[in-house]
N, C-alpha and C positions, 0 to 999 in steps of 0.2 A: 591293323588295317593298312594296306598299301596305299600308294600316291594313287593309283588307275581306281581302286575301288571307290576310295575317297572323288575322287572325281566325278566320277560316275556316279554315285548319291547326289552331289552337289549339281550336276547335271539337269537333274528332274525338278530344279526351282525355275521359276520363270525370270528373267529379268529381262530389263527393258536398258539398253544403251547410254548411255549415259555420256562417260568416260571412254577416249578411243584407244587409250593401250595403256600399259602399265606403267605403274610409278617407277621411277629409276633409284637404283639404290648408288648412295655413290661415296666416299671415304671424307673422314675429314683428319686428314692428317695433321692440317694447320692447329687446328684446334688442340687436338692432341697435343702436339708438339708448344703448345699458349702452358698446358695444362701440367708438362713436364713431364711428357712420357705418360709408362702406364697400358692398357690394354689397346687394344685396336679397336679405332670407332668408325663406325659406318653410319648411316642415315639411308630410312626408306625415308620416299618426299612426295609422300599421298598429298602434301601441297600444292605440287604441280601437279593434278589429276586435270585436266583442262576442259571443268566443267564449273560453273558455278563460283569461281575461286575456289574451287579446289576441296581439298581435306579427307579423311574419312568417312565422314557423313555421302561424302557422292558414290561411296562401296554402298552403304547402307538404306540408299533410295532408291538404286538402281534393283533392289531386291522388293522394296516394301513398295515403291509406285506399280513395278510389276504385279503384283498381289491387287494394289487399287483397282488398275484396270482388269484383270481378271475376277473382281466382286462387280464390276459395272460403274464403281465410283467415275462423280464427274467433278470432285473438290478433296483436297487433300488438307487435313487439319492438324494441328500438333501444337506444343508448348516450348517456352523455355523463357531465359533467360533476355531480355533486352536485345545481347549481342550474340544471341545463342547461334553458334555456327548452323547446327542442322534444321533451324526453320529458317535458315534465309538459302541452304539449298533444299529444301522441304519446297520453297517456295522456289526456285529455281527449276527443279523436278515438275510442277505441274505447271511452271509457264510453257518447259520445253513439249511439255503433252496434252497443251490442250485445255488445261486445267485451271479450276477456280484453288487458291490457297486462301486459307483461313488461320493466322496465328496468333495464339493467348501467349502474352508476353508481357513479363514481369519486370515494372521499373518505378522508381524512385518518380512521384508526381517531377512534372516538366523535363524530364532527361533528354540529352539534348539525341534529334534525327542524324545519326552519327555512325560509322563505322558499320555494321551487320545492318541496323536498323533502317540505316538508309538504302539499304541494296533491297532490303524486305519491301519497301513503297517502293523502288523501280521497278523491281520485276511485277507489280499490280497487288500484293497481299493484301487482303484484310487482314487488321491489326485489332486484336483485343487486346486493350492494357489491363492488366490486376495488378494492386499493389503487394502482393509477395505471394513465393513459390508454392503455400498451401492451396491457394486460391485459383492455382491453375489447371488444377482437375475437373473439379468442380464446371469450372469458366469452356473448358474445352466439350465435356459433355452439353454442356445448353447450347455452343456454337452448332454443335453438330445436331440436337434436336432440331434447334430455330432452322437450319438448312434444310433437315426430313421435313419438315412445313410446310416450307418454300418450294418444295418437290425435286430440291437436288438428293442427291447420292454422295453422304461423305463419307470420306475412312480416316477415321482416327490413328492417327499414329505418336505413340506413347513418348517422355521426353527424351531427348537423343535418340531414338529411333530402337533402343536399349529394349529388342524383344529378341526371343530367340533366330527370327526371320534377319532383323538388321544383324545379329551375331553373326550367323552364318556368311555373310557379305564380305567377314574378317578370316572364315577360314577358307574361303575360296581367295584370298588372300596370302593366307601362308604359303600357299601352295604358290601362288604365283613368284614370291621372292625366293622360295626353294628351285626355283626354274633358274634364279639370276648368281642368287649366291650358295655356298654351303651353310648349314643351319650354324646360326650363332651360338653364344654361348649364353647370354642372356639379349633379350629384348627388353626394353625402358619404351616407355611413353605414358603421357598422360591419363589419367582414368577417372569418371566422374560417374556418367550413369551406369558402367559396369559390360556396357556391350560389346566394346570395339577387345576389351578383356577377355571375355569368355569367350569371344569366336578364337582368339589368339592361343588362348589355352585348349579349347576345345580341338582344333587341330593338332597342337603337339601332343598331344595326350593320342586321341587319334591314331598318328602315326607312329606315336613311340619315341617323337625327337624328344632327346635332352636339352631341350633351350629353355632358360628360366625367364616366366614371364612378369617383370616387375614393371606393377603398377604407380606411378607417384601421383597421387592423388591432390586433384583440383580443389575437393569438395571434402570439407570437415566431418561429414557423414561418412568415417570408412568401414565401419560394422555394415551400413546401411549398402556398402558398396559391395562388397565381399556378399552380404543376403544375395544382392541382382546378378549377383557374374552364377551364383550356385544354380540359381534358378533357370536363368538362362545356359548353363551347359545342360543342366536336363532337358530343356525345352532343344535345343538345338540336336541331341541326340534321337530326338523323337522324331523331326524333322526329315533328319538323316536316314534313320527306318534304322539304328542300330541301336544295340545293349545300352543302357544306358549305364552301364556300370565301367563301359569303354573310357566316356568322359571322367569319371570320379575320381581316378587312379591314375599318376602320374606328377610331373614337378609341380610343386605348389603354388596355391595361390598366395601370392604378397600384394599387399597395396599397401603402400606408406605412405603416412599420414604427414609425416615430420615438415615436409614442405610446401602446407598448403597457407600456412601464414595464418591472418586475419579471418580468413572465411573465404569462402567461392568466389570469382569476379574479385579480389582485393588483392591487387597488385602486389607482391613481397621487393624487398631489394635485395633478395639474393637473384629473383627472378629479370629484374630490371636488370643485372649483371651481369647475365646466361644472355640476355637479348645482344647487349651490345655485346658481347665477346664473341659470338657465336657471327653476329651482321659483321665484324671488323676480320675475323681470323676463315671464315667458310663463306661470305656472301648473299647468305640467305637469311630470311626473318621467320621470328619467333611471333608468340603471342604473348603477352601479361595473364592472359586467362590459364590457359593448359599446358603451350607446348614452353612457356617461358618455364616455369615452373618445374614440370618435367625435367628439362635441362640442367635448372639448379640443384634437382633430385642428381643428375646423370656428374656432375661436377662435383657434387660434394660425395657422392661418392669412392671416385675417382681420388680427389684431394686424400680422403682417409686412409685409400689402401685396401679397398673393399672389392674392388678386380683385381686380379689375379693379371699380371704383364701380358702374357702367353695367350688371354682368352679374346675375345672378340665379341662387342657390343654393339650392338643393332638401336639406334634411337628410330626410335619410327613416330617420325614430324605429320600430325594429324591434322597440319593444316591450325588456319583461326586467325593469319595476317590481318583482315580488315580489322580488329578489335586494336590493333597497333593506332587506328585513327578512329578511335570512339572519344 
C-alpha cells in the first residue's frame, strides 16, 4: 500500500480538532552520550500535543469524539485508572465540544484529588469511583443506562480508547513522523491497552516499512495485551476497506513484560531512574506510570547491547506528566 492510498483510506474517518499541528520529533543526544554511546535516539513528543496536557490519548479523541458527534451523543463516558491519562482528555475532549463527560474510575477508598484526578473535576467530569478494574465495565455500562433515562445520548468509549477507531488515530500518525524523519529502525513506547500498538503496527505492516514496533509494557497482563493489538489490527483493516491479511504479515509483535515491576500504576526504580536521567540529561519529563517505564525498557536495553550502534531508535513519549504530581 503507498503513503497516497493509505492516506486517502484514512481520509474518510471524521475527526474533530483537537491538536493544531504535529508533535516534534527531536534527538536526544545528551542522553545518549549519559548512556555511553550506542544507537541513535530520537523522541516523538505527543507530550507537547497542545491540548489537554497533551499525550496520545489527544490522536485518539480526536477520532472517537468525532464518531460521538456523528452518533448524535451529547455525553462522552469511559474508564480507567484514578490517574488514567485518557479520561481526563476524554474529559478534556467533551469540555472542548460542548459536552457532558462521565468517568468510572478505579481507586484505593480516599485517594487523594491529585495529579489526572484533579484536572478530571476541573474541566466539570462526573466521577464514578469503583474499587477495582473488573468493576469498571460493569459501573460504565449502568452510567450510560442511568443517562439513556435522563434523556441524554452517551457514547461509551472502551478503556484507553483501545478500539480499532482510537488505533487508527496512531496510523495517521506514522505517517505523519514519515513526513519529519526517515522510518527508524525500531520504535519503543509504552503499551497497556494495546491501541496506540496496533495503529503503530498496522501502519508499518501497511506500508511495508521495516521499523520494529517494541512494546514495554505498563501492565502485567501481556498475553492480555498482544489478544487487543490482534484484534484491533483486524478491526482497523476493516476500517480502512482493505485485506485484512495486509495487517497480519509483517515485523512482529513484541510487548515486553520484563519492566513492568509490581503491577500497573506501581512505580519500579529502574523507572524512577529513566525519569531523573532522562529530566537532567534531555529536559523533559516522564511518567512513573508508562512513559517512565518504557524508558527503563529503552535503557536497559541500550546497556545490554541489544541495538545495534548504526540503527536509530524512535522513543515515542505518550505523554502522562500530570501523574509526576499524583
Amino acid at each position: 500500500m503507498t503513503v497516497d492510498e493509505l492516506r486517502s483510506a484514512l481520509a474518510r474517518i471524521p475527526s474533530v480538532p483537537l491538536a493544531s499541528g504535529p508533535s516534534p520529533v527531536m534527538p536526544m543526544t545528551r542522553l545518549s552520550h549519559a548512556l555511553g554511546g550506542g544507537p541513535r535516539l530520537l523522541v516523538k513528543r505527543d507530550d507537547v500535543l497542545d491540548f489537554g496536557f497533551g499525550g496520545n490519548k489527544v490522536r485518539k479523541l480526536a477520532l472517537l469524539a468525532a464518531a460521538a458527534q456523528r452518533d448524535g451523543a451529547d455525553t462522552l463516558v469511559t474508564a480507567g485508572a484514578i490517574q488514567s491519562n485518557h479520561a481526563r482528555v476524554t474529559a478534556a475532549a467533551a469540555a472542548a465540544l460542548g459536552m457532558k463527560a462521565v468517568l468510572v474510575l478505579n481507586a484505593a477508598p480516599g485517594a487523594a484529588v491529585s495529579g489526572n484526578a484533579y484536572l478530571d473535576r476541573l474541566l466539570g467530569a462526573e466521577i464514578v469511583l469503583v474499587e477495582s478494574r473488573e468493576a469498571r465495565a460493569q459501573a460504565m455500562e449502568e452510567a450510560a443506562e442511568r443517562l439513556r433515562r435522563a434523556g441524554r445520548r452517551p457514547f461509551v468509549i472502551p478503556v484507553g480508547g483501545s478500539t480499532p477507531l482510537g488505533a487508527c488515530a496512531l496510523v495517521i500518525a506514522v505517517l505523519e513522523f514519515l513526513e519529519q524523519i526517515p522510518a527508524p529502525n525500531i520504535i519503543v513506547h509504552a503499551t497497556s491497552s494495546g491501541g496506540t500498538q496496533a495503529g503503530l503496527v498496522a501502519a508499518t505492516r501497511l506500508l511495508g516499512v521495516e521499523t520494529g514496533i517494541l512494546g514495554i509494557s505498563a501492565d502485567e497482563d501481556v498475553s492480555g495485551i498482544r489478544a487487543q493489538i490482534e484484534q484491533n489490527l483486524v478491526g482497523v483493516a476493516d476500517l480502512l476497506g482493505v485485506d485484512r491479511a495486509a495487517v497480519r504479515h509483517g515485523m512482529p509483535i513484541v510487548v515486553d513484560g520484563d519492566f513492568v515491576g509490581a503491577g500497573y500504576g506501581r512505580p519500579t526504580t529502574a523507572a524512577r531512574e529513566a525519569i531523573e536521567l532522562v529530566a537532567r540529561t534531555e529536559g523533559f519529563f516522564l511518567d512513573p506510570v508508562y512513559t517512565g517505564k518504557a524508558m527503563s525498557g529503552l535503557i536497559d536495553y541500550i546497556r545490554r547491547g541489544r541495538f545495534g550502534s548504526r540503527e536509530t531508535i524512535l522513543f515515542w513519549h505518550t505523554g502522562g506528566q500530570p501523574a509526576l504530581f499524583a
